[in-house]
N, C-alpha and C positions, 0 to 999 in steps of 0.2 A: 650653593644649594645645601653642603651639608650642616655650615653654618645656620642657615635657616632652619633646616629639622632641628637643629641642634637647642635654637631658642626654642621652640614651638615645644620640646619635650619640656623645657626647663619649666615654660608656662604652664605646661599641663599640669607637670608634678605639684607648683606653689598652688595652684588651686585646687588640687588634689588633697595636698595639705590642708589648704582654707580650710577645706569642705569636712578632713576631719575633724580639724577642731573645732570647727561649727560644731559639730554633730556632737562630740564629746563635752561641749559646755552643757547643750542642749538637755544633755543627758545629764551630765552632774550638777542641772541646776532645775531637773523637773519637778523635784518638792519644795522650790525659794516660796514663798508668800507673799505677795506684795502686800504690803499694811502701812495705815496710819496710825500715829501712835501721838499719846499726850501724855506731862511731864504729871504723878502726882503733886498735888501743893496743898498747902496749909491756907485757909479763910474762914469766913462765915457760913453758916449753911440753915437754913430756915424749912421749916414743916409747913405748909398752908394747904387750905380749903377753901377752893375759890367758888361764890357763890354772885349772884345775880340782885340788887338791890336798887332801892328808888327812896331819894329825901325824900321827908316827911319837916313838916314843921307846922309849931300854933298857928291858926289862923284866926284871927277875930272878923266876925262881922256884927259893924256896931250899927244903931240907931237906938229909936224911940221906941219903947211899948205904947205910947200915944200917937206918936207920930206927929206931925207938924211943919210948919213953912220955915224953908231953912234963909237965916239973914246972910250967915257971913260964914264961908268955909275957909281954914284958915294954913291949908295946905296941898298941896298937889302930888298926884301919881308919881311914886319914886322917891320921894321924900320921907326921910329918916325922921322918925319921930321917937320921942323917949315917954318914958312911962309919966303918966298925968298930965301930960297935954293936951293942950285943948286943941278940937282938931275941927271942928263947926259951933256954930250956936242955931239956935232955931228962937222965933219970934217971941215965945212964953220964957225966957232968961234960960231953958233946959240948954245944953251940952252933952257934945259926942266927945268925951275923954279918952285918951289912947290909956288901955291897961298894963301894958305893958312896950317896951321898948321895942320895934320895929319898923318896916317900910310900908309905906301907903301903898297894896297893891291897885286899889281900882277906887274910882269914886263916880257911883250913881248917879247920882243929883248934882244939879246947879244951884247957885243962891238965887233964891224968887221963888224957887220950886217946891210943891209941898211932898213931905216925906209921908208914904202909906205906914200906918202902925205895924212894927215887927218887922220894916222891910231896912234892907242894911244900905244905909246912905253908904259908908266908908268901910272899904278893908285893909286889915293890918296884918301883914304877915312876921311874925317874930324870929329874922334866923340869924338872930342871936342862940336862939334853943332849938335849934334843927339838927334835926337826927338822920339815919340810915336806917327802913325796913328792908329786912335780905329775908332771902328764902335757903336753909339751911338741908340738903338733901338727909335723907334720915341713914342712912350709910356714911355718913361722916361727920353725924350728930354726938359717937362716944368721942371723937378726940377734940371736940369745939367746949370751951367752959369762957363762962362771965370772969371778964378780965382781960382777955385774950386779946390781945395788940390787932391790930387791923390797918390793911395798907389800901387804900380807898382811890380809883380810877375813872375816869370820862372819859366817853369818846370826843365829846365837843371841847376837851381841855387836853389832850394825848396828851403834852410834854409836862403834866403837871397829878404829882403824888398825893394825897391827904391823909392825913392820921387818924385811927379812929381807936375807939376799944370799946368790947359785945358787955352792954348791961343790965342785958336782960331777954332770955330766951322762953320759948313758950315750952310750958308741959306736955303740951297734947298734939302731935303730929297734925296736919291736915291738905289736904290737896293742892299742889301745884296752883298758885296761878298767875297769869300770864296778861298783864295789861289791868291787872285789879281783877281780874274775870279766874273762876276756876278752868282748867283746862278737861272738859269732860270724856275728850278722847286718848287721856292718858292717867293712869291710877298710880300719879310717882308723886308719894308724901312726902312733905316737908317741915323743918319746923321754923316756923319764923321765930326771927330776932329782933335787937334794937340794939344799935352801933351809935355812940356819941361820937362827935368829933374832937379830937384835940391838936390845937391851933384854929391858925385860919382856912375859911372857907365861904368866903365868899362869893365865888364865882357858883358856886351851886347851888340852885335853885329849886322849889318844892316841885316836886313830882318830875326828876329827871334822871331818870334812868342811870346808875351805877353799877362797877365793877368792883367788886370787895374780895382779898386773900387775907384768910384769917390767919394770921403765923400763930401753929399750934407747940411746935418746937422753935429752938433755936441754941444753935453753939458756936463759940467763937474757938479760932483756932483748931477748927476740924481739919482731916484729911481728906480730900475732898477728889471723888473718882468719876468722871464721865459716866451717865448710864449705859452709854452704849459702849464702853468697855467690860462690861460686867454679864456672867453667860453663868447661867443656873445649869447645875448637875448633879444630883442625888441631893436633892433638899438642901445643896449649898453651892455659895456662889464662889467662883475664881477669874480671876484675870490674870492676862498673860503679859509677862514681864519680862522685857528685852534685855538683853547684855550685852557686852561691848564687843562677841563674837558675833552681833547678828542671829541671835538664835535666841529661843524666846521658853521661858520657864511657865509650867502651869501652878498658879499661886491661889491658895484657898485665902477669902478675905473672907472675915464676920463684919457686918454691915451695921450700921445705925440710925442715924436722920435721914430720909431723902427729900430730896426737891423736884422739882421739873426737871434740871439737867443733871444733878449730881448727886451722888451719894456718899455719905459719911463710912469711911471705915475707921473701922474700931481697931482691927490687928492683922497682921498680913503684909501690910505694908508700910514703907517709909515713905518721909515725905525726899520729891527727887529722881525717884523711882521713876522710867518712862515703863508707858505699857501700850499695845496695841487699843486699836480704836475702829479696826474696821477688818474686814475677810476672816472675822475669829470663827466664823461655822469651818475653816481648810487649813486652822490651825492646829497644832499636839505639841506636846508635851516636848523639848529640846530641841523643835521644830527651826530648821532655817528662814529668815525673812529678810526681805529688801524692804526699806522705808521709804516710801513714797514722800519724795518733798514738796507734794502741792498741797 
């Protein structure tokens, strides 16, 4: 029996113990922080203004100002044609010439059939010379200039980039619109533009709807900071900067480019550098932290 008591004290005390060291971590570790945190690095870092836009391109619609019975048409829908081809005849020796270099969109009439005067037996769409109209918000119309590189998007092509550059913007602001149509239930001006392409682009077709980011900046070999490590206080920004003790330094960065995810600093920091990335509203200044590794 007294054996018994004997262990039964021994167990009481080591968990007696436990309990205060429980309590004593508990307590010397009720300021830890848990945080994520990302390494700074050196890359590219680009400025855009991403705006909403739809190809445009020539379109001819050819016939006769006489009009007349067509003999022999001498091509078919989808068919590339080059500039001066002959592309029908009609019964009086007259000819539907292509003007220029492009694809037969639609053809009216049959041979046998007579053509009404002014009405377009054949169309040619030219996109060879097809462009991008965008609609340019006017709150981001000072950092947009003719020249400006453009990164050009589809939804009916996702895995696929196209190049463009803006050559030529409107003077004069004017209404939103939305489907060709102004939008009358909302008074948000815009200024349209015109985006050539460079390269290819073939897959895109007149009148379909585009996603356009105008790169207004760009630098290489920036240092390059998560936005969401960066916390504005007194008209300047800081991020907090870990050390090998687990404890984290309040660091003033001067900023430059941003983008969607990142910001350029200018000074403040090295490249190398880890910094917090997450719970920085419960962080201060020599503050302890535990880093979360998920």
């Amino acid at each position: 029996m007294k054996k018994d008591g004997k262990r039964i004290w021994m167990i009481a005390g080591v968990v007696s113990v436990l309990f205060v060291l429980w309590i004593g971590a508990k307590w010397y570790n009720r300021d830890v922080v848990a945080i994520k945190t990302a390494v700074v690095d050196k890359g590219v870092i680009e400025a855009v203004v991403s705006a909403s836009g739809q190809v445009d391109a020539p379109v001819y619609e050819l016939g006769t100002k006489m009009g007349g019975k067509i003999i022999n048409i001498y091509v078919k829908e989808g068919h590339r044609v080059r500039e001066g081809q002959t592309l029908a005849e009609f019964d009086d020796t007259t000819r539907i010439v292509a003007p220029a270099n492009g694809v037969v969109a639609k053809i009216n009439y049959d041979p046998g059939e007579t053509v009404t005067p002014s009405s377009p037996a054949i169309i040619v769409v030219n996109y060879y010379r097809s462009w991008i109209n965008a609609q340019i918000d006017e709150i981001d119309i000072g950092s947009v200039h003719i020249g400006d590189k453009v990164k050009v998007t589809c939804d009916v092509y996702p895995d696929k980039v196209y190049e463009g550059e803006i050559y030529w913007i409107a003077p004069l602001a004017e209404l939103r619109k939305v489907g060709g149509r102004i939008k009358m239930d909302e008074e948000s001006y815009v200024f349209p533009c015109k985006i050539k392409f460079i390269g290819g682009h073939d897959e895109l077709k007149a009148n379909m709807s585009v996603n356009v980011e105008i790169v207004t900046k760009r630098k290489e070999n920036a240092l390059l900071v998560p936005r969401e490590a960066l916390v504005s206080k007194n008209d300047h920004f800081l991020v907090y900067v870990v050390n090998k003790f687990n404890r984290v330094k309040e660091t003033r960065v001067e900023t430059g480019i941003r983008s969607f995810s990142s910001v350029e600093a200018t000074s403040g920091l090295d490249a190398g550098e880890t910094i917090a990335v997450s719970n920085l509203s419960k962080l201060k200044d020599k503050g302890r932290i535990k880093i979360d590794k998920q």
